[in-house]
C-alpha distance (Angstrom), angle and dihedral (degrees) to the residues before:
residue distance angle dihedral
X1 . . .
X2 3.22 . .
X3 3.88 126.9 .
X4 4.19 149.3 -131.8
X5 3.50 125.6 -161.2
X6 3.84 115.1 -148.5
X7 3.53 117.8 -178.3
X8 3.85 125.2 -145.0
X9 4.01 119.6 -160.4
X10 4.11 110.7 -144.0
X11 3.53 124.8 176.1
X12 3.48 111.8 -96.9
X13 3.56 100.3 -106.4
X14 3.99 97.5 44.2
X15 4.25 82.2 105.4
X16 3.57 90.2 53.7
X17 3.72 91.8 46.5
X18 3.42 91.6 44.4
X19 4.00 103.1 48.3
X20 3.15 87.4 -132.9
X21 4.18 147.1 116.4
X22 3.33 124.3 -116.5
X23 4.26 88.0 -112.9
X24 3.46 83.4 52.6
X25 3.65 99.5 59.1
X26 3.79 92.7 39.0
X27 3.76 90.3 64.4
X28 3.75 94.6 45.3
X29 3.43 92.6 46.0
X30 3.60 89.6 53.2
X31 3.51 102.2 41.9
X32 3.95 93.0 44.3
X33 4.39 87.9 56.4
X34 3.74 89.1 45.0
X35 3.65 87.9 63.2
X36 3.81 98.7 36.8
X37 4.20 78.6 57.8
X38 3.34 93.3 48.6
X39 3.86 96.2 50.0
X40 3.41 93.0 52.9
X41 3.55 88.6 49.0
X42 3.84 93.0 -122.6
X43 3.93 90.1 127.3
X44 3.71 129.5 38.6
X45 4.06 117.7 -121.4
X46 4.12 83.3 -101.6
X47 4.18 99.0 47.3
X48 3.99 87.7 44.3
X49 3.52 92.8 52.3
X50 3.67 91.3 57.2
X51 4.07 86.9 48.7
X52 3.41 91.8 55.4
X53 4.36 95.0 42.9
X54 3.49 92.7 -123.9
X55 3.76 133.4 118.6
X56 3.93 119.5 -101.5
X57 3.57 102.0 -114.4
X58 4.34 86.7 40.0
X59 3.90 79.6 48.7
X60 3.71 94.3 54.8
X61 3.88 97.4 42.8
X62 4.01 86.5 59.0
X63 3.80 88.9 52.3
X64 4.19 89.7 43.2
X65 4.15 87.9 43.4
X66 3.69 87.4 49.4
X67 3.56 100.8 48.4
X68 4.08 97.7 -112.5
X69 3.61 115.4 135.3
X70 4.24 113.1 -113.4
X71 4.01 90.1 -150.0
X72 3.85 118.3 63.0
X73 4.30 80.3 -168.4
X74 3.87 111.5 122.8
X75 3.47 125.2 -160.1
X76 3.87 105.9 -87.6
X77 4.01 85.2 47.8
X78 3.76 90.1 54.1
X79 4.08 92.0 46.7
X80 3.87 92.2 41.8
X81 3.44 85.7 55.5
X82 3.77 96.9 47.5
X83 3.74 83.8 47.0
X84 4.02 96.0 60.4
X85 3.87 83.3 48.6
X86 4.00 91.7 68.0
């Protein structure tokens, strides 16, 4: 896979602030726009997983742990479905 750097300027003391290391921040950076994406439903589940470097299934128990639903399906998706299946 190939990949994009995108570099983010912080003020120098945003670590400090933070109480956190600069790996740290990288990962929650990356995890917290993976979900943004995902909300918006610019990513699927599987492509925002990969944003955020984690696995699908570790991906989805975030969501779950967070409260954010892993199915974007509505009701009249889920009985049109169920209605094809007939």
């Amino acid at each position: 896979m190939n990949k994009q750097i995108i570099s983010v300027d912080f003020p120098s003391d945003i670590l400090l602030t933070l109480n956190e290391s600069e790996t740290e921040l990288k990962k929650d950076i990356k995890i917290s726009l993976a979900i943004q994406l995902y909300l918006k439903q610019k990513l699927t589940i599987g492509k925002a997983a990969q944003v955020a470097g984690l696995s699908r299934l570790d991906f989805e128990t975030l969501l779950s742990e967070s409260n954010i639903p892993i199915s974007n399906l509505d009701y009249d998706d889920v009985r049109g479905d169920s209605e094809k299946l007939i």
